[in-house]
PAZAPA-4460 file (N, C-alpha, C; in steps of 0.05 Angstrom, whole numbers, plus 32768, in hexadecimal, padded with zeros to 4 digits):
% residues 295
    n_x    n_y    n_z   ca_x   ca_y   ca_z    c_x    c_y    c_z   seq   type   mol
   86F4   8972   86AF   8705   8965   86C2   86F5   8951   86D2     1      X     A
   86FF   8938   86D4   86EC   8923   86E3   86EF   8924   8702     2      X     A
   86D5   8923   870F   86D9   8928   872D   86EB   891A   873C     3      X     A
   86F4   8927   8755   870B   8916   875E   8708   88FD   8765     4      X     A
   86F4   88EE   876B   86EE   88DA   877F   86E8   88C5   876A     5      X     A
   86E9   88C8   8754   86E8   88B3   873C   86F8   88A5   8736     6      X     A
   86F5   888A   873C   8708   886F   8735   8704   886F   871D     7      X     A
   871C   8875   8709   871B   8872   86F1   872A   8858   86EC     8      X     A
   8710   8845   86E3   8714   882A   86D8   872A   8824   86BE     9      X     A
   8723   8839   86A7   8730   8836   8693   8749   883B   8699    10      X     A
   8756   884E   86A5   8779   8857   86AF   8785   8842   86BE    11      X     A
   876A   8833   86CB   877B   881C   86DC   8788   8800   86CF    12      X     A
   8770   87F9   86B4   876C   87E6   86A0   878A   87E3   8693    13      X     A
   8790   8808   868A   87A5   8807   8680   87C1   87FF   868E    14      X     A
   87BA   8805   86AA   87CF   87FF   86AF   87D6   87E2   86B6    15      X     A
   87C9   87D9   86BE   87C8   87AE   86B4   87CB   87AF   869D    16      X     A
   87BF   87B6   868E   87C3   87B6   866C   87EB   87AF   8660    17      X     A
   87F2   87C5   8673   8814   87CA   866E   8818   87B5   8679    18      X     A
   8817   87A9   868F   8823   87A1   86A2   8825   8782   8695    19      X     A
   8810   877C   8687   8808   876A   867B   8821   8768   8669    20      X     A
   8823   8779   8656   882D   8775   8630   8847   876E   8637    21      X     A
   8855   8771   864F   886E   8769   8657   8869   874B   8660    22      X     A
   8864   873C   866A   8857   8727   8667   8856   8719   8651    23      X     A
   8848   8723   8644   883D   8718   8623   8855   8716   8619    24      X     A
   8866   8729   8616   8884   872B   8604   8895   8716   860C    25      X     A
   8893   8717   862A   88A4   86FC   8634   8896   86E6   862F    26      X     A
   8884   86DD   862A   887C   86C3   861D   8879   86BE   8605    27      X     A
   8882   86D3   85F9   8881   86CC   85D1   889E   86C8   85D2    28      X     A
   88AD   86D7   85E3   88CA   86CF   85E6   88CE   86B5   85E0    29      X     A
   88C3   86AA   85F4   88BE   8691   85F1   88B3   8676   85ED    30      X     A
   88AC   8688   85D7   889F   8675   85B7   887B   866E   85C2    31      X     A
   8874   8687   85D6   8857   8685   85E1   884D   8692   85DB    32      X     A
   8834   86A0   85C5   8823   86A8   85CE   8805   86A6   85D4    33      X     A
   87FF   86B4   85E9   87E1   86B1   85FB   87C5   86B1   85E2    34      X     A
   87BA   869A   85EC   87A6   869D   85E1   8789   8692   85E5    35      X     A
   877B   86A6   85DC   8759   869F   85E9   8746   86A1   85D8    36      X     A
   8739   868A   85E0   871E   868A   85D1   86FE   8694   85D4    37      X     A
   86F3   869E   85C6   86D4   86AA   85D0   86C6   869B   85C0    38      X     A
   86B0   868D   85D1   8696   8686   85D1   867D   868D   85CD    39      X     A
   866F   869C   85BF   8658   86A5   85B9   863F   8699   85B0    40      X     A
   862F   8697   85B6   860B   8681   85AF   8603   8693   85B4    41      X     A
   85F2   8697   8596   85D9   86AB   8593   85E8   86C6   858A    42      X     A
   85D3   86D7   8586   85DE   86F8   857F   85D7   8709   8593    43      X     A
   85D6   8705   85AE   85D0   8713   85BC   85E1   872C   85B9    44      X     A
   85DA   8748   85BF   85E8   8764   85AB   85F6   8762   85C2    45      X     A
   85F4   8769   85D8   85FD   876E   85F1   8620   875D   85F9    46      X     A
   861B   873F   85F0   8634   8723   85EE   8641   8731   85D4    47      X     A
   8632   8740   85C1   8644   8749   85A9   865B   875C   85AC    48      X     A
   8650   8777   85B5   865E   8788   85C4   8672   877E   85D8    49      X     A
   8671   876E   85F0   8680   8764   85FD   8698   8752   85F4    50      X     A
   8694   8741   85E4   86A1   8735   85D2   86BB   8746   85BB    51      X     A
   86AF   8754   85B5   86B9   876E   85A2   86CB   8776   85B3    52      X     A
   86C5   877D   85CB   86DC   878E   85DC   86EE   877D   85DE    53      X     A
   86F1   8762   85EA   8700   875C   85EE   870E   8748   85DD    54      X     A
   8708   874F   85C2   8722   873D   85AA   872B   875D   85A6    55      X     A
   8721   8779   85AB   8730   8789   85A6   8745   8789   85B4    56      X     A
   8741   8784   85D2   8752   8786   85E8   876C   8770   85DA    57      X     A
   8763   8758   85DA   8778   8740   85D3   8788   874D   85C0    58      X     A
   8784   8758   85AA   8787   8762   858F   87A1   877A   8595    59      X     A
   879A   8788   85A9   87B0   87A9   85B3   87BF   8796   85C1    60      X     A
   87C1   877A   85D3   87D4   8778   85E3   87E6   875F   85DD    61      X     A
   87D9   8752   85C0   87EF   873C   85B7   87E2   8720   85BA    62      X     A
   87CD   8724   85C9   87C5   8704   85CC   87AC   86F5   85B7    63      X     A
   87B6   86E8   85B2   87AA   86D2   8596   8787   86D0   85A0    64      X     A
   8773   86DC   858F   875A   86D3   8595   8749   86CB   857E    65      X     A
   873A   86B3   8583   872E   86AB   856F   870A   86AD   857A    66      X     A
   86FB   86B0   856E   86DD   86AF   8575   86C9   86A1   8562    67      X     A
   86C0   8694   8575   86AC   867B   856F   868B   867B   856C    68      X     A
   8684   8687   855D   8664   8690   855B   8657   867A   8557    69      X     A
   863F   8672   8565   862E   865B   8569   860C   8667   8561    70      X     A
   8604   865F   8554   85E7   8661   854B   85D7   865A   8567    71      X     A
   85BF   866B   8571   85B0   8665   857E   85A8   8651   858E    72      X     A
   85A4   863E   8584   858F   8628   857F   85A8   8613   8581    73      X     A
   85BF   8617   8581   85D9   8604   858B   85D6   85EE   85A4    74      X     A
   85D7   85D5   859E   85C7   85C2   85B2   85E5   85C3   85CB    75      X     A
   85DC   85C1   85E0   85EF   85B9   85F9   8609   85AC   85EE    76      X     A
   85FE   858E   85E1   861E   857C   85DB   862B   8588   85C3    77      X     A
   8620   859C   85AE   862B   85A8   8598   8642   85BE   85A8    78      X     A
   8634   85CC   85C3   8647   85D9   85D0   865D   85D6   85D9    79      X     A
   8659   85B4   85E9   866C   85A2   85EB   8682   85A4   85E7    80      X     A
   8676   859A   85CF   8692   8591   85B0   86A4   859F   85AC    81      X     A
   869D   85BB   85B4   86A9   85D0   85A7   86B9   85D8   85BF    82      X     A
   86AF   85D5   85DD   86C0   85DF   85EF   86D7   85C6   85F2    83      X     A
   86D4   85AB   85EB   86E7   8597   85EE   86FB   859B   85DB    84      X     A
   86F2   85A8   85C5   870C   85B0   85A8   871B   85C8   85B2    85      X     A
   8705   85D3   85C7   8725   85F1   85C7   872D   85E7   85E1    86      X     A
   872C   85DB   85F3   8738   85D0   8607   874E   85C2   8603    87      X     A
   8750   85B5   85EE   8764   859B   85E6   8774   85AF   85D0    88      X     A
   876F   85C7   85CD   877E   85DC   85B7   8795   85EB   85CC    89      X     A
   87B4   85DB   85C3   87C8   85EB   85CF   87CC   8601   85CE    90      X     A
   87C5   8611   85BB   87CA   8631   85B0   87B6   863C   85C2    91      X     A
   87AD   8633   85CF   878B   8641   85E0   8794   8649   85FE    92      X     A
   8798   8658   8608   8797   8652   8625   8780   8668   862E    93      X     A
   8773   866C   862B   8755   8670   8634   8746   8676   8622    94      X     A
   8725   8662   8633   8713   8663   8625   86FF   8671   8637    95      X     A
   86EB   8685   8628   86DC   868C   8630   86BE   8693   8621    96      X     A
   86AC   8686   862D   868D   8682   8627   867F   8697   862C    97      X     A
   867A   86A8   861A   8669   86BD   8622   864E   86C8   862D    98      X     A
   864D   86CD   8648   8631   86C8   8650   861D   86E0   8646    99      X     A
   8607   86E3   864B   85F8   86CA   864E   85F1   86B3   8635   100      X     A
   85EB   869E   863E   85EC   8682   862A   85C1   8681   8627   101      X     A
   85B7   867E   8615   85AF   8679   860E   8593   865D   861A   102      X     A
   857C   866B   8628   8575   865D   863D   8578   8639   8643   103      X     A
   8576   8638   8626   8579   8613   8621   858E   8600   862A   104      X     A
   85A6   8611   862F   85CB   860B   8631   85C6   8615   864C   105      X     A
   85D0   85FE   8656   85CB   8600   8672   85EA   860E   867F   106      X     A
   85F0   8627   8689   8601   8632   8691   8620   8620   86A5   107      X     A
   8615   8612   86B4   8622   8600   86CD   862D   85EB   86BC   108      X     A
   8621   85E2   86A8   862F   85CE   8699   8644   85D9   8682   109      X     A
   8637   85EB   8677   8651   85F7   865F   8663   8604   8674   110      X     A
   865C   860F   8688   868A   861C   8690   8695   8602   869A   111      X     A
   8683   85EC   86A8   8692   85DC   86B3   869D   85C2   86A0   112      X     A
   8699   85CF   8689   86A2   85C1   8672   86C0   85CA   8667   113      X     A
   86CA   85E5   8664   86E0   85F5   8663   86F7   85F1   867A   114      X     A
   870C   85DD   8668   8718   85DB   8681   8722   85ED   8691   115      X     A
   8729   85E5   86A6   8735   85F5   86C1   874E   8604   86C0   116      X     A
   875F   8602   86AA   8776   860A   86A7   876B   8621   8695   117      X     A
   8757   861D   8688   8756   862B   8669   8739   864A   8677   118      X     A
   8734   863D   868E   8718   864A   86A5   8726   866D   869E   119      X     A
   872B   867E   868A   8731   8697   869C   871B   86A6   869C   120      X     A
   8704   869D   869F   86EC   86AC   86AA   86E3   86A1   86C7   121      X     A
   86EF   8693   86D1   86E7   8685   86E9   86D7   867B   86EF   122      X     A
   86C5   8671   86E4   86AD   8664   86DC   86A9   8648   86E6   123      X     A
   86C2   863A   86E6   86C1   861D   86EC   86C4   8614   870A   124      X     A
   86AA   8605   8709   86AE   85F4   8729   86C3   85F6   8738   125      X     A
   86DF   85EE   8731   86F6   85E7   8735   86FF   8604   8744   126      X     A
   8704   861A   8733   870A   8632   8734   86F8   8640   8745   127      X     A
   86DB   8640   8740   86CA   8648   8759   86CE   8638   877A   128      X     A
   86D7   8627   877D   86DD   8619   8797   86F3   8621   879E   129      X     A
   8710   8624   878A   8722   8631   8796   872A   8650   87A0   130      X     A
   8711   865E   8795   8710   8676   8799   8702   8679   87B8   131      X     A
   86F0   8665   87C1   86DF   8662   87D7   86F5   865D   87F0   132      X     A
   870A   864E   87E2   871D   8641   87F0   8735   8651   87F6   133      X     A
   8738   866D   87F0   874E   867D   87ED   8766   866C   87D8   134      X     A
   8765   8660   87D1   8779   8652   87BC   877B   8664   87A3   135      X     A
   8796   866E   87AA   879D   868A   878F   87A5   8677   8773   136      X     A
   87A0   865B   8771   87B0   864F   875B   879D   864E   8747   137      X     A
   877C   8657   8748   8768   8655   8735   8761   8670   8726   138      X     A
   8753   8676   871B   874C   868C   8708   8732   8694   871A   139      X     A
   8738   86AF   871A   871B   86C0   872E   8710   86D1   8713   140      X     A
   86F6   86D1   8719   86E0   86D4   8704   86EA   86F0   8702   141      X     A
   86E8   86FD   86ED   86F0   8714   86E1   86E2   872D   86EA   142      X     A
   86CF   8739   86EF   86CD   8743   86F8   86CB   8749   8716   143      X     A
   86C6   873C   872A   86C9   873E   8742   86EB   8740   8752   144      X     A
   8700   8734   873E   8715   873C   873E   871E   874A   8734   145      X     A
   8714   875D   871C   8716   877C   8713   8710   878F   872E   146      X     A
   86F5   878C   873F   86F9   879A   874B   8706   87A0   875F   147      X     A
   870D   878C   876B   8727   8785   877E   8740   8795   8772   148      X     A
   8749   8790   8761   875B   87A5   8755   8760   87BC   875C   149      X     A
   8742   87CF   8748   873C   87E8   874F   873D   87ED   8767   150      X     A
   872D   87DF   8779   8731   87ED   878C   874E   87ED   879E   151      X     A
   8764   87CF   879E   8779   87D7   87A3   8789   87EB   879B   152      X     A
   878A   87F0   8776   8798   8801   8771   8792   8820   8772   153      X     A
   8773   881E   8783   876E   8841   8785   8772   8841   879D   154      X     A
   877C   8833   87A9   8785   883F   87C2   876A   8832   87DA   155      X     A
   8755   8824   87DA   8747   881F   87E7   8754   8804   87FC   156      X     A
   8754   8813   8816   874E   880A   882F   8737   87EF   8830   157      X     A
   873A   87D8   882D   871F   87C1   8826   8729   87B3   8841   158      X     A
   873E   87AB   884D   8744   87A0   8866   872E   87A4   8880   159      X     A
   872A   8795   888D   8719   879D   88A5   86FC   87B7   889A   160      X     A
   86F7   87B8   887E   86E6   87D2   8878   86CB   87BA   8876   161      X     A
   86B1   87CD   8884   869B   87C0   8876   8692   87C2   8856   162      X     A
   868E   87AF   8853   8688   87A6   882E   866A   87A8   8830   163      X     A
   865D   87A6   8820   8647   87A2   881B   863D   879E   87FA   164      X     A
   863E   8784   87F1   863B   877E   87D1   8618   8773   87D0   165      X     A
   8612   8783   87B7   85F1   8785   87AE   85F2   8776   879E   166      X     A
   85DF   875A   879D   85E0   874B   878A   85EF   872C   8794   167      X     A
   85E4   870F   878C   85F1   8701   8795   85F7   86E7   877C   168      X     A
   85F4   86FF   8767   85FF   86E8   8751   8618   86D2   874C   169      X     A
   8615   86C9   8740   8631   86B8   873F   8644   86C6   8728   170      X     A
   8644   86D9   871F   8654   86E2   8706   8667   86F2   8728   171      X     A
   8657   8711   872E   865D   871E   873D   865A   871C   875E   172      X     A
   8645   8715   875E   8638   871A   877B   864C   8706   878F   173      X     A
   8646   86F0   8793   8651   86DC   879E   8670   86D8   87A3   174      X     A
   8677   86D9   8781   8698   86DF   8787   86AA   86F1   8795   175      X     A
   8697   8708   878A   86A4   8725   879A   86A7   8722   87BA   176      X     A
   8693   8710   87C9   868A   8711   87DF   869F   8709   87EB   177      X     A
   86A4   86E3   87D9   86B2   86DC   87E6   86D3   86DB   87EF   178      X     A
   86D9   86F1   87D2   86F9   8701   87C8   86FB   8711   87E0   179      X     A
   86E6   871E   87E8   86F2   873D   87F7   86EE   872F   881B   180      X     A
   86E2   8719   8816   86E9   8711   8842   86FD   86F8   883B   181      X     A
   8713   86FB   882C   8729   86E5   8838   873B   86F2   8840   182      X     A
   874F   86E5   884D   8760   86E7   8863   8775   86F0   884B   183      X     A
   877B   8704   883A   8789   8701   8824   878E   8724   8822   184      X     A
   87A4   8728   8805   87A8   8745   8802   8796   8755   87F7   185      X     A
   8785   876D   8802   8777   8778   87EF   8758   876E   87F3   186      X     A
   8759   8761   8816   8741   8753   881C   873F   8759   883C   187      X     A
   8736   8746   8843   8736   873D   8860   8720   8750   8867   188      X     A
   8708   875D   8856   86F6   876A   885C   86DF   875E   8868   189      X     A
   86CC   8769   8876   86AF   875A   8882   869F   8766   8870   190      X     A
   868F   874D   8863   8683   8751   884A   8664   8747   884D   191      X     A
   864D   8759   8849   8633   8757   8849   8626   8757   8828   192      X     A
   8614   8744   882A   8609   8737   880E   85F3   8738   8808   193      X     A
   85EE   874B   8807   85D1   8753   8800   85BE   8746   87E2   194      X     A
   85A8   8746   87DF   8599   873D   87C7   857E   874C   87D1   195      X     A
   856F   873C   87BD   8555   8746   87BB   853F   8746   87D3   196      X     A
   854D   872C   87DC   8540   871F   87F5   8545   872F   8818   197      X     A
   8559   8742   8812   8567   874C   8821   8552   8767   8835   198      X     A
   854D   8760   884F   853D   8772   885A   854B   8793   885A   199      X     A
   8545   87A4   885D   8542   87BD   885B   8562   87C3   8856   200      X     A
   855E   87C1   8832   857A   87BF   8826   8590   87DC   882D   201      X     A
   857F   87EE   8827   858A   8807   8833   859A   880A   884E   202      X     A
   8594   8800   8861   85A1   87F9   8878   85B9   87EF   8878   203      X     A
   85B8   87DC   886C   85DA   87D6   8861   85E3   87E5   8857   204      X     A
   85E5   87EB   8842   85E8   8802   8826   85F1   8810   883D   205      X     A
   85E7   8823   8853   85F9   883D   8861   8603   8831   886A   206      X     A
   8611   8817   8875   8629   8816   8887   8641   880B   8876   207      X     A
   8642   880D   885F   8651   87FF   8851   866D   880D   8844   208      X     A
   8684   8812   8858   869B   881C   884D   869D   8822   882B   209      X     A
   869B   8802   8827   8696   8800   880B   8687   87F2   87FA   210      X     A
   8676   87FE   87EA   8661   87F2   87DD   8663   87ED   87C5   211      X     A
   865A   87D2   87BD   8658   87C8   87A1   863E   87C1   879D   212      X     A
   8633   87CB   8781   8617   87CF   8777   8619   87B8   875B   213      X     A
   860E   87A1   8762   860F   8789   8742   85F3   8780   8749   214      X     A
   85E0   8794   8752   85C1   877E   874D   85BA   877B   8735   215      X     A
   85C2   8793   8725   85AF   8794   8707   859C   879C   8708   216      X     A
   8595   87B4   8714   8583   87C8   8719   857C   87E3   8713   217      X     A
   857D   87E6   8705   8584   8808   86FC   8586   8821   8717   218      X     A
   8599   882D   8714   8598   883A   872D   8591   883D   8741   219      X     A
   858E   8822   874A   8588   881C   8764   858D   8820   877A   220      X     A
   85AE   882E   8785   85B7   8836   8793   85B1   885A   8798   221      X     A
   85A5   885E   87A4   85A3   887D   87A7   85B3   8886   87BC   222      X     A
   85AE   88A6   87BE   85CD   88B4   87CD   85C0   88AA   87EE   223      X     A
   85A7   88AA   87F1   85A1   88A2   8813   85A7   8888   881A   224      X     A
   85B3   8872   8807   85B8   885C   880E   85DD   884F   8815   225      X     A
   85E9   886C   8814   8605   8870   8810   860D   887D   8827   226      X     A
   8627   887E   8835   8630   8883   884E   863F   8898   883F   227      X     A
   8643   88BA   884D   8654   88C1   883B   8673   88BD   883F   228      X     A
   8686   88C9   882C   869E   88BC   882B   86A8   8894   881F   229      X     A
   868C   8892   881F   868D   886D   8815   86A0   8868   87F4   230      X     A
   869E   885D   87F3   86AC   884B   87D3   869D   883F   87C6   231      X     A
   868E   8846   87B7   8673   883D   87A5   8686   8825   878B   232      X     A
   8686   8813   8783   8681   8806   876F   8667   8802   8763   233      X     A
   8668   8803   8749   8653   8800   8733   8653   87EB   871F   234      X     A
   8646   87D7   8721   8650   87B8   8710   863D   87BF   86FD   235      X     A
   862A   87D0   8702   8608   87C9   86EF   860D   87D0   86CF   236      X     A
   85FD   87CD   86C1   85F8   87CF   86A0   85DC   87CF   86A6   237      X     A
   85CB   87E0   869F   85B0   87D3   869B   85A9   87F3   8681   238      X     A
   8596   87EB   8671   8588   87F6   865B   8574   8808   866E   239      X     A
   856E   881D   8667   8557   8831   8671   854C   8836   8659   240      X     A
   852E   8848   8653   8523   8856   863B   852B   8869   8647   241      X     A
   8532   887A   8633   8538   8897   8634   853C   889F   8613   242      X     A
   851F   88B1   8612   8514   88B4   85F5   852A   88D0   85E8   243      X     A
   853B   88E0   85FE   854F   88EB   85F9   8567   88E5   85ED   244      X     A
   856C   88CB   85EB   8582   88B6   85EE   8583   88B1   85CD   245      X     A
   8599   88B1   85C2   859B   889F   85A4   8590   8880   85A8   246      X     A
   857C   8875   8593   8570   8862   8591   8559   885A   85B4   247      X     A
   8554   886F   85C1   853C   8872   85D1   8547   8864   85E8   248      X     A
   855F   885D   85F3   8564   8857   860C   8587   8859   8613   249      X     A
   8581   885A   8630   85A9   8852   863E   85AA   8844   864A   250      X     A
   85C3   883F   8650   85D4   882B   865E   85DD   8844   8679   251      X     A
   85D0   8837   8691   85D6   883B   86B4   85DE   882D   86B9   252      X     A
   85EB   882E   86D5   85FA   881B   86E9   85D9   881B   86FF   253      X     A
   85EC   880E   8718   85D9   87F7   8723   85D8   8816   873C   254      X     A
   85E4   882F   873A   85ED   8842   874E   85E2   885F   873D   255      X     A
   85D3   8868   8750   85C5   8886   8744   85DB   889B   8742   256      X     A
   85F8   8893   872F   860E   88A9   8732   860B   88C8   8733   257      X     A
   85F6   88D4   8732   85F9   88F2   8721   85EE   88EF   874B   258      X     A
   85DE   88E3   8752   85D6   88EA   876E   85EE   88E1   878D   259      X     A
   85F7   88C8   8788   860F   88BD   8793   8628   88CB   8792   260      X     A
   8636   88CF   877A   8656   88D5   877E   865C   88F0   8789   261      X     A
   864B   8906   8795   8652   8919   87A9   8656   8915   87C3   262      X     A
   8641   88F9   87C6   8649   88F3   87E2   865C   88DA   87DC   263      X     A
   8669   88CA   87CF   867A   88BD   87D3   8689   88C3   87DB   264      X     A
   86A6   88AF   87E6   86C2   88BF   87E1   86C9   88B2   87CC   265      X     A
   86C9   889E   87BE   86CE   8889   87A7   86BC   8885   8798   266      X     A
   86B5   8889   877D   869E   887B   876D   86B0   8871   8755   267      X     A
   86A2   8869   874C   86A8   8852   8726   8699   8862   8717   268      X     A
   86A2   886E   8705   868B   886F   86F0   8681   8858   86E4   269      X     A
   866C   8860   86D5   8657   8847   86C5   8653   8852   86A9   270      X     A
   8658   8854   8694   8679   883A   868F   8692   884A   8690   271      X     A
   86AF   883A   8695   86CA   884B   86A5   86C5   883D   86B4   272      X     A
   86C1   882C   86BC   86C0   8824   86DC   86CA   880A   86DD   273      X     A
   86B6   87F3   86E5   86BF   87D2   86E4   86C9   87C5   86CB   274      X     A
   86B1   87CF   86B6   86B6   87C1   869A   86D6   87C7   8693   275      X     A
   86E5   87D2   868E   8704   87D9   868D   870F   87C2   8699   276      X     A
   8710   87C8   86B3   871F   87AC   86C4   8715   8790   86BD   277      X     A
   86F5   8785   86BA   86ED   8778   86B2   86F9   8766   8698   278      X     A
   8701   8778   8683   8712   876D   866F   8733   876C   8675   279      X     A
   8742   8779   8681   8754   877E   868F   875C   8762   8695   280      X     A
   874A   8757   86A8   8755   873F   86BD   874C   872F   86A7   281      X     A
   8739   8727   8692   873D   8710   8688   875D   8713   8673   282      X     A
   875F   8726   866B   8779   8722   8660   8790   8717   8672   283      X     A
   8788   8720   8690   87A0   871A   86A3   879E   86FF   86A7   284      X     A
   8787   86F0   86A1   8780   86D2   86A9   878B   86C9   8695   285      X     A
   8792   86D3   867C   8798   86C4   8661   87B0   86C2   865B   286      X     A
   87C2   86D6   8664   87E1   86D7   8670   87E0   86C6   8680   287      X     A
   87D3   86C6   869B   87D9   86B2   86A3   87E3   8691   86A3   288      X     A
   87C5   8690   8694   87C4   8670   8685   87D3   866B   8676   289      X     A
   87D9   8681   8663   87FB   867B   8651   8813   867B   866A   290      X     A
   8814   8687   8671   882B   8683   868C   882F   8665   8696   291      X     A
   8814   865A   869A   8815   8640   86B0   881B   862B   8696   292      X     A
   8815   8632   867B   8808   8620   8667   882B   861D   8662   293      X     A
   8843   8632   865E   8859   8627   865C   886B   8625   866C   294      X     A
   8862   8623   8686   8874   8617   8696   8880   85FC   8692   295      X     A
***
């Protein structure tokens, strides 16, 4: 039996999942269906797996996916080419580039190459400014609006709660920050942004109603750095050795769970947790874009 205080990611997934295929039915109704493209450069195993999940996902809920494998060594304008052909492809309404890209391909230039309509990873200039801007008419990056979710639909209190997000990346860190202090539903929280740079990180960490862990750290978060009764999120993936382990290592979150979720009142498992919603909302961005695409 899974402990009580466990946000179960996957039960939530599903239920966007439904919420979705009704959607989808109404736009094949009429003569629409959603569809998205994946981007891949290089074999990174990690973009493989991720990739995999989600033409499975497309695949169970009706929506058209095609995937685009790029050799390594793929020059910038070859990338181009290819994001201007599925842009200008009516059957497409989202495209998505799978990160990470390959150090040579400069990141800022390939999303801001994917148009803004077709953005359901949120990636693009356009879409990052309107998310800064509270403007609900752009696509919010997929995971940091997964967690927003979760935590609305488990019942979490984020209004007036102190936040405290680890990490100040632009996939997670940043967005999340700036999703959970707008004046909006499922927000209006005071939000602290910690990184590496951050003086005596722990100090934050205990005042934090609710805490989100995306440094990319392996268990970094321990139970003395947690208020009890708090709401732990877990964004992390990171590889450990563990000569116990099939093929000599695991996959942890960025939160020491076996030491944390007694004192939580809320935790995520790692994995069950973000990754679920994570794919979740890009399907919901891809409905979307079919939605706006046949208006």
């Amino acid at each position: 039996m899974a402990p009580a205080n466990l946000i179960d990611g996957r039960a939530i997934a599903r239920q966007l999942q439904g919420e979705l295929v009704q959607r989808i039915e109404a736009l094949k109704g009429r003569g629409v269906q959603p569809g998205l493209a994946f981007v891949r450069v290089g074999e990174d195993a990690a973009s493989k797996v991720y990739v995999g999940r989600k033409e499975k996902m497309c695949a169970e809920l009706g929506i058209a996916s095609e995937t685009h494998v790029l050799p390594e060594q793929t020059s910038e304008p070859e990338l181009l080419v290819l994001l201007d052909r599925l842009n200008a492809d009516r059957q497409l309404h989202g495209i998505l580039v799978q990160a990470p890209l390959p150090p040579h391909l400069r990141a800022t230039t390939v999303y801001a190459r994917v148009s803004p309509e077709k953005d359901v990873d949120g990636f693009h200039p356009l879409n990052v400014g309107k998310l800064m801007l509270g403007d609900p008419t752009g696509f919010l990056p997929c995971t940091p609006a997964g967690i927003r979710e979760l935590l609305a639909r488990s019942g979490v209190q984020v209004a007036r709660a102190e936040v405290v997000v680890l990490g100040r990346g632009n996939i997670v860190g940043k967005p999340m920050a700036a999703m959970l202090c707008q004046k909006a539903p499922h927000a209006n929280a005071t939000v602290t942004l910690c990184h590496s740079a951050t003086r005596d990180i722990g100090a934050h960490c205990r005042r934090a109603d609710i805490l989100i862990a995306a440094m990319g750290v392996a268990e970094f978060v321990k139970a003395d750095m947690v208020k009890p009764g708090a709401v732990v999120v877990d964004v992390g993936v990171n590889r450990v050795s563990d000569p116990s382990a099939k093929g000599g290592s695991r996959l942890v979150g960025d939160v020491d769970f076996a030491a944390v979720q007694p004192i939580a009142g809320q935790i995520t498992p790692n994995p069950g947790g973000v990754g679920p919603m994570t794919i979740a909302m890009l399907m919901q961005n891809t409905v979307r874009a079919a939605e706006h695409a046949a208006r």
